[in-house]
C-alpha positions in Angstrom: -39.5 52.6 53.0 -42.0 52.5 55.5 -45.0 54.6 54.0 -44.3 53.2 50.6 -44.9 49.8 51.6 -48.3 50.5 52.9 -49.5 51.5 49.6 -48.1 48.1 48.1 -51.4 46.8 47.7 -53.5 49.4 47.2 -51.7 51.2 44.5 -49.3 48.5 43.1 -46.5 50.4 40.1 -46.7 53.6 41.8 -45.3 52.8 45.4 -43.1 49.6 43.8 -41.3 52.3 41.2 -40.8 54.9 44.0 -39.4 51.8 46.3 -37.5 50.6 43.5 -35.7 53.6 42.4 -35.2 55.9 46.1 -33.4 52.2 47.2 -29.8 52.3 47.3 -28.5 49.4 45.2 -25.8 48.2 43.8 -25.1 46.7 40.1 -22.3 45.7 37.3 -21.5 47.9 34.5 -21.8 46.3 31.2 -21.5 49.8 28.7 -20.9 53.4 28.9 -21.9 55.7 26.8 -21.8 59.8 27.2 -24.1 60.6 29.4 -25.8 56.7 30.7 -24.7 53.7 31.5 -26.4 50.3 31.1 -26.1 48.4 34.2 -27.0 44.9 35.3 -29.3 45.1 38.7 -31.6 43.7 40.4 -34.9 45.4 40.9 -37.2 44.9 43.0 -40.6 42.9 42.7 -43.6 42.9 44.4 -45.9 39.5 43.8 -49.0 40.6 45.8 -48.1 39.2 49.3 -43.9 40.3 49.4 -41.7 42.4 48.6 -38.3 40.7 47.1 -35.1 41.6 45.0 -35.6 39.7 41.6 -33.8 38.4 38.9 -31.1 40.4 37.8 -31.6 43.3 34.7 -30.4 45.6 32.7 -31.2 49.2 33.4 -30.2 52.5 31.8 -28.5 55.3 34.5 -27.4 58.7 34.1 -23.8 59.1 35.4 -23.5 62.5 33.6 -25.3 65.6 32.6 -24.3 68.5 31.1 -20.4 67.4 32.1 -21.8 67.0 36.0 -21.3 63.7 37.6 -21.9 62.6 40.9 -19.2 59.8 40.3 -16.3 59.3 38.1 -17.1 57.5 34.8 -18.0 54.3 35.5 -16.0 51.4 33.1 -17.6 48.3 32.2 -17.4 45.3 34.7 -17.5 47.9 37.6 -19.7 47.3 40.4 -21.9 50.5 41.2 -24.0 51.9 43.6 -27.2 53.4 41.8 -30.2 55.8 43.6 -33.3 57.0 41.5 -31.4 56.9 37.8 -27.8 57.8 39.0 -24.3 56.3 39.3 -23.7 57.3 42.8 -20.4 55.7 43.3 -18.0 52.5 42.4 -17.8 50.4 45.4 -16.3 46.6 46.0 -18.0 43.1 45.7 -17.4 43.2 49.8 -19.4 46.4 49.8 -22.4 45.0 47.8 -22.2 42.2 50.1 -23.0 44.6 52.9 -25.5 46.6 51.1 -27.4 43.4 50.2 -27.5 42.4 54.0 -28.7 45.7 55.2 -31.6 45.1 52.5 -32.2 42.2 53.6 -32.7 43.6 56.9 -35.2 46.1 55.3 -37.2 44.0 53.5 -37.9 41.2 56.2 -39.6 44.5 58.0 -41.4 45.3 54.7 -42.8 41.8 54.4 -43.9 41.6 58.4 -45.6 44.6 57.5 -47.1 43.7 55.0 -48.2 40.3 56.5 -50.2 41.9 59.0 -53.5 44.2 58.5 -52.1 47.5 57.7 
């Protein structure tokens, strides 16, 4: 996260997307299709002074290409974990309460840096 953060400011989309997407997070499935999945999420703003996770949306993943997955096929009302456009795995509401803690974690760093002169 770390260098990303820096250029918050400076370069707004760019480092916000690649923060964004390289973040592990979780979301809930609500359709399936062949190759993508739509999944409920939330991303991650950025409002100028801090970095937060905001309202929850829908985003299109790949769990599938060309018959490869890195997960089994996800099934609507599952709760994923999601990197860059990926299903990565199916994990438990007690698991995405750990995985929102440990972001937590990262993003009360992000926002001292960012509070201070970088």
């Amino acid at each position: 996260m770390y260098p990303w953060v820096k250029l918050l400011r400076k370069r707004g989309a760019v480092p916000l997307s690649v923060l964004q997407n390289c973040r592990i997070r979780w979301g809930v499935v609500e359709d399936v299709g062949e190759e993508h999945a739509l999944v409920v999420s939330s991303p991650l703003e950025f409002d100028g002074e801090q970095l937060a996770r905001g309202r929850p949306a829908t985003q299109r993943v790949r769990w599938r290409v060309e018959g490869n997955a890195l997960a089994a096929m996800p099934v609507p009302g599952a709760v994923v974990t999601m990197h860059w456009d990926w299903v990565c795995d199916r994990i438990t509401a007690e698991q995405s309460r750990a995985l929102d803690a440990a972001e937590d974690s990262g993003l009360r760093i992000a926002n001292r840096m960012l509070s201070t002169d970088m």
